[in-house]
N, C-alpha and C positions, 0 to 999 in steps of 0.2 A: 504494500500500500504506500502510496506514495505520503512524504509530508513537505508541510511548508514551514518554514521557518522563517518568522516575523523581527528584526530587533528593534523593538522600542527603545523609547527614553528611560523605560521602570522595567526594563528585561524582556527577552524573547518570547514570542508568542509561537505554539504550534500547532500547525493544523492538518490532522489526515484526513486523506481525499482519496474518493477510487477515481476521479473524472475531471475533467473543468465543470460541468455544473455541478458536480457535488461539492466541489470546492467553493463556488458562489453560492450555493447553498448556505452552506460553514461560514463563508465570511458574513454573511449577513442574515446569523445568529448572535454576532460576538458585537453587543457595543463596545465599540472601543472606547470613546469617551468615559462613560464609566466606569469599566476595566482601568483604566488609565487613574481615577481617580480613585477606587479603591485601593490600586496600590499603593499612589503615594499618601492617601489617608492613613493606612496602618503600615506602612514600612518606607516612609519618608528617607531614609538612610540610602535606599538603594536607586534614588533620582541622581543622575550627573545633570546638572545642567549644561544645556548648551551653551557653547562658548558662539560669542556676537560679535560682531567686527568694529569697531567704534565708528559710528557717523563719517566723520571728519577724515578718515583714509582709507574707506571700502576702495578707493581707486587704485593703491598700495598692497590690501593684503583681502585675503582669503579665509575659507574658516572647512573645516570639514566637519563642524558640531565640537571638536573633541579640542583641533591644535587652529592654530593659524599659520597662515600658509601666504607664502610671500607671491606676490605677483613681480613687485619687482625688489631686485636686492643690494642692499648697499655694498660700497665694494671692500671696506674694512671691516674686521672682524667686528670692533667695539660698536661702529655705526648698527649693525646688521642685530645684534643684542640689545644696545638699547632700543633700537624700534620696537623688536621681540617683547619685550619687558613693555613695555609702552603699548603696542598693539592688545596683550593682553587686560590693559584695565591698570591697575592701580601695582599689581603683583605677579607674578611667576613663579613656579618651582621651573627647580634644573631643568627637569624633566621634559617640563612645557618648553623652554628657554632650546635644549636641547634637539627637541623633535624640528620646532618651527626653523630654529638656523641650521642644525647640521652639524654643527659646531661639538664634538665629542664631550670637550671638556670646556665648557662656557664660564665656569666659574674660574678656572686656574688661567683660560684661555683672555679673558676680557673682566670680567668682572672683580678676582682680585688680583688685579696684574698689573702692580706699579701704579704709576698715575692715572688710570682709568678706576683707580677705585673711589674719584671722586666722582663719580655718575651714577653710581648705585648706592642706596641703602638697603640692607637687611629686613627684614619684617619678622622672619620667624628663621631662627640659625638654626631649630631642629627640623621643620619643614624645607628647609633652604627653598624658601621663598623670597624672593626678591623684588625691592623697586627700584624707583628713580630718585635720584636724589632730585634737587632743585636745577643743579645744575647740568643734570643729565637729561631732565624735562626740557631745560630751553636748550638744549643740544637738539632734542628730538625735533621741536618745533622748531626751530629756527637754522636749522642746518638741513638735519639729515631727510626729513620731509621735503621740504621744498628742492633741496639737490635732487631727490628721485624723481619728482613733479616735472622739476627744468628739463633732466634726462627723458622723460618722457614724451616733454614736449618735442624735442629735438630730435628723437627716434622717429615721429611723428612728423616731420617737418624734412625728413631727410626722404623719407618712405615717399612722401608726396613729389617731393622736387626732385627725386632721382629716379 
């Protein structure tokens, strides 16, 4: 018998079927709304939220729900983390920092390495979570954004006229 295997936001869902109408059948038995709210009603724990691209540079980056994902990428390492850090909100684990740049080791690599440690602050040393300091925020806006923007324009401008 064949199954189908659904992954939600609050865990997988599955469904066996002998047919495609038995399978439309089956699907629409299953409120999913519902379904959806009972779980996170009684096991609240097991929702990851999706991750959301910030307003201000969906033109920049990408999201697959889980990491962010660069459309276009700065060309130093420290540039390419702080955006990372920054794309994500307010904070990042390695993890996050890791998947989105590439970057093996983003902590030894950019974050405490020499004088780039004044663009990051700590949030949580046992989560190795991470932000921005003040002045790795006006790095973000005022460098490393707008350099990929310009870049972009001129990719765009090159495309055209040649």
């Amino acid at each position: 018998m064949p199954r189908l295997n659904l992954k939600m936001p609050y865990g997988e869902v599955s469904i066996d079927f002998t047919d495609n109408a038995d399978l439309i059948q089956q699907i629409d038995k299953i409120d999913f709304e519902a379904l959806a709210k009972t779980v996170i009603d009684k096991v609240p724990s097991i929702v990851i939220p999706q991750k959301q691209v910030r307003e201000e540079i969906k033109d920049l980056m990408d999201t697959d729900g889980k990491f962010m994902i660069f459309k276009k990428i700065p060309k130093q390492k420290l540039d390419t983390v702080i955006l990372a850090i920054y794309a994500y909100g307010t904070g990042a684990t390695i993890d996050e920092i890791r998947h989105t740049t590439g970057i093996p080791d983003p902590s030894g690599d950019a974050i405490n390495s020499g004088s780039s440690r004044r663009y990051f602050t700590t949030l949580d040393k046992q989560s190795q979570i991470y932000g921005l300091s003040p002045e790795g925020l006006q790095r973000a806006l005022n460098e490393i954004i707008p350099s990929l923007r310009q870049k972009k324009e001129d990719d765009e401008g090159n495309k055209k006229g040649g």
